[in-house]
C-alpha positions in Angstrom: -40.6 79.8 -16.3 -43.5 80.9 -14.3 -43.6 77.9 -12.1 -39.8 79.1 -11.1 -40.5 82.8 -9.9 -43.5 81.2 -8.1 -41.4 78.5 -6.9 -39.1 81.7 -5.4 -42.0 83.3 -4.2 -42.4 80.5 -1.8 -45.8 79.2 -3.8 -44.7 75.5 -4.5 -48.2 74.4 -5.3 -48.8 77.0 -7.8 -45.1 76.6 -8.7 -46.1 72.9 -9.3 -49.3 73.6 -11.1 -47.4 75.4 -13.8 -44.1 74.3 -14.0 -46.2 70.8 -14.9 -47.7 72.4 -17.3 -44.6 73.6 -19.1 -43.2 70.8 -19.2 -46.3 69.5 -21.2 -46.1 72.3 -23.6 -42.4 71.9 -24.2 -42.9 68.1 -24.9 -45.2 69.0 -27.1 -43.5 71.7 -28.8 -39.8 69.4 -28.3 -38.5 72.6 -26.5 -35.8 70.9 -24.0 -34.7 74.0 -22.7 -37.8 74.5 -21.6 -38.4 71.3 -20.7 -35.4 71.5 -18.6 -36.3 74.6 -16.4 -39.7 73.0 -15.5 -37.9 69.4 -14.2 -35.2 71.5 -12.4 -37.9 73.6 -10.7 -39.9 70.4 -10.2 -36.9 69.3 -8.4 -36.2 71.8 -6.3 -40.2 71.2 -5.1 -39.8 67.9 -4.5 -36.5 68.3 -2.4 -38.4 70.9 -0.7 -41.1 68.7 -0.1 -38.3 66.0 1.5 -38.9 63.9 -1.4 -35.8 62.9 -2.7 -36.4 59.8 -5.3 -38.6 62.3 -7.0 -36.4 64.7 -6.9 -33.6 62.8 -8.2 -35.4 61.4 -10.5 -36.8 65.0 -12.2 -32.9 66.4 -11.7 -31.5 63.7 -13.9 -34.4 64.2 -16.7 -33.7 67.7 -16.8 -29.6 66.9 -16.8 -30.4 64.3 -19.8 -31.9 67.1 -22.1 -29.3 69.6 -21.0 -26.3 66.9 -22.5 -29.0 66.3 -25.5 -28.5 70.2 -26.0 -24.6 70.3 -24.9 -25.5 73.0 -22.8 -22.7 73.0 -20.1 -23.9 75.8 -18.1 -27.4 73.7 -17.7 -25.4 71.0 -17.0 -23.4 72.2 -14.3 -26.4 73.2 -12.6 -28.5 69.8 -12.7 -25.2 68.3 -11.4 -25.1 70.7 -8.7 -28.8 69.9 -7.8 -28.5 66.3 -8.1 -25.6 67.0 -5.8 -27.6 68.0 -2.7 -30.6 65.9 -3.3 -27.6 62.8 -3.0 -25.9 64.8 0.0 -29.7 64.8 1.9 -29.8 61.2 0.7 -26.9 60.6 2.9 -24.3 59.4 -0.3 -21.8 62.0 0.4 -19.7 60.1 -2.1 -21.7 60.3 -5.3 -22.4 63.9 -4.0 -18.6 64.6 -4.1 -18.0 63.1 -7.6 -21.3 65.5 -8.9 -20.3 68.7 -7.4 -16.7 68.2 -8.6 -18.0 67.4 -12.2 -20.3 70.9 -11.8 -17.3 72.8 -10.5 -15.0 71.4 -13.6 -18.1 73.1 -15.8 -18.6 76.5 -14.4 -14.5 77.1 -14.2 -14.6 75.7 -17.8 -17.1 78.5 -18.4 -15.3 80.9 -16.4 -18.5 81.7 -14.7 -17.4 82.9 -11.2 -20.6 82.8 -9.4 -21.4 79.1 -10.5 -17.8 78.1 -9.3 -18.6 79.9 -6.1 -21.8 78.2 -5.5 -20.1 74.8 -6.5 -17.5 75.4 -3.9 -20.1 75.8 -1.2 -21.6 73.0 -2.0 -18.5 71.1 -2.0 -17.8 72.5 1.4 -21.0 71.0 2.4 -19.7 67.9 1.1 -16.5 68.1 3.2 -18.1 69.2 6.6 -20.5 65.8 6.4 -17.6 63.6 5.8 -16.2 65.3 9.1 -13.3 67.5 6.5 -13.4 70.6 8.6 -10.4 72.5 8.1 -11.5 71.2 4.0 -14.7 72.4 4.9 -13.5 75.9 5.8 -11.4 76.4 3.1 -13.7 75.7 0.4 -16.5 78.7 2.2 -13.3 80.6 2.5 -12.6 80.4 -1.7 -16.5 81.0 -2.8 -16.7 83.8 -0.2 -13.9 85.1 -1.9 -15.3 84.8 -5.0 -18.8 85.9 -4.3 -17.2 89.2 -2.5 -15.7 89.9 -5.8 -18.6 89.7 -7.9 -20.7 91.9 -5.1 -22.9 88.8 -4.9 -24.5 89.5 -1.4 -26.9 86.4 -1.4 -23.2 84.1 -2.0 -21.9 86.0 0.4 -24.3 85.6 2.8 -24.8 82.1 2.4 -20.4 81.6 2.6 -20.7 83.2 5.7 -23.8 81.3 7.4 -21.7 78.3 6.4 -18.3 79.9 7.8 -20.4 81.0 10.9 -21.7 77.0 11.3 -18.0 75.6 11.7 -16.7 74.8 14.9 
């Protein structure tokens, strides 16, 4: 979990370092919830690094062992992730189908801010395929949803998305 705050602190090497390390200890210890934080945040480095097999590769690990624990909310998140990394590999398709299968999770869960995420990327989705007034309306539904939960980082990024268009 360490490797994730320095992963946000902008310290991908470090971030690296020990979310590698994690992910040895929870193999060790069979911890797959562990596990599973240190391949998502292993993703998220490789995708920042513009390495994209990689990425894939450690977001569908980490997606196996949240199914292996039925954790939905883990779930929905690896399918978001594996979402962009196949949006940035330029199969707007398979991203569709993975963002709508994280989007069916999170409003299973009734958890708003996941939906509202989900809907951005979706709307990411739509804008590449040239959907634009789809496009729209998706930022327009998780800005809605983000202003409701006071979520100022959703908001902002709905709007930087709203603020692309056109």
């Amino acid at each position: 979990m360490l490797g994730y705050v320095r992963r946000a602190q902008g310290d991908d090497d470090r971030a690296e370092e020990l979310s590698e390390e994690g992910l040895r200890l929870s193999k060790l210890l069979e911890d797959n919830r562990s596990a599973a934080i240190s391949l998502n945040t292993l993703g998220h480095i490789a995708r920042h690094r513009g390495v994209l097999d990689w990425a894939t590769d450690l977001f569908g690990e980490a997606l196996a062992l949240w199914k292996k624990l039925e954790d939905r909310r883990g779930m929905a998140y690896s399918l978001c992730n594996l979402g962009v990394a196949a949006l940035e590999r330029g199969e707007a398709g398979h991203a569709l189908e993975l963002h709508e299968e994280s989007l069916r999770l999170y409003e299973a869960l009734q958890d708003k801010a996941g939906q509202a995420f989900a809907l951005i990327n979706l709307g990411d989705v739509a804008r590449s395929l040239g959907e634009e007034g789809r496009a729209v309306s998706l930022y327009e539904e998780a800005l809605a949803l983000h202003r409701e939960l006071g979520n100022d980082r959703g908001i902002s990024r709905a709007l930087e998305r709203l603020g692309a268009q056109g």
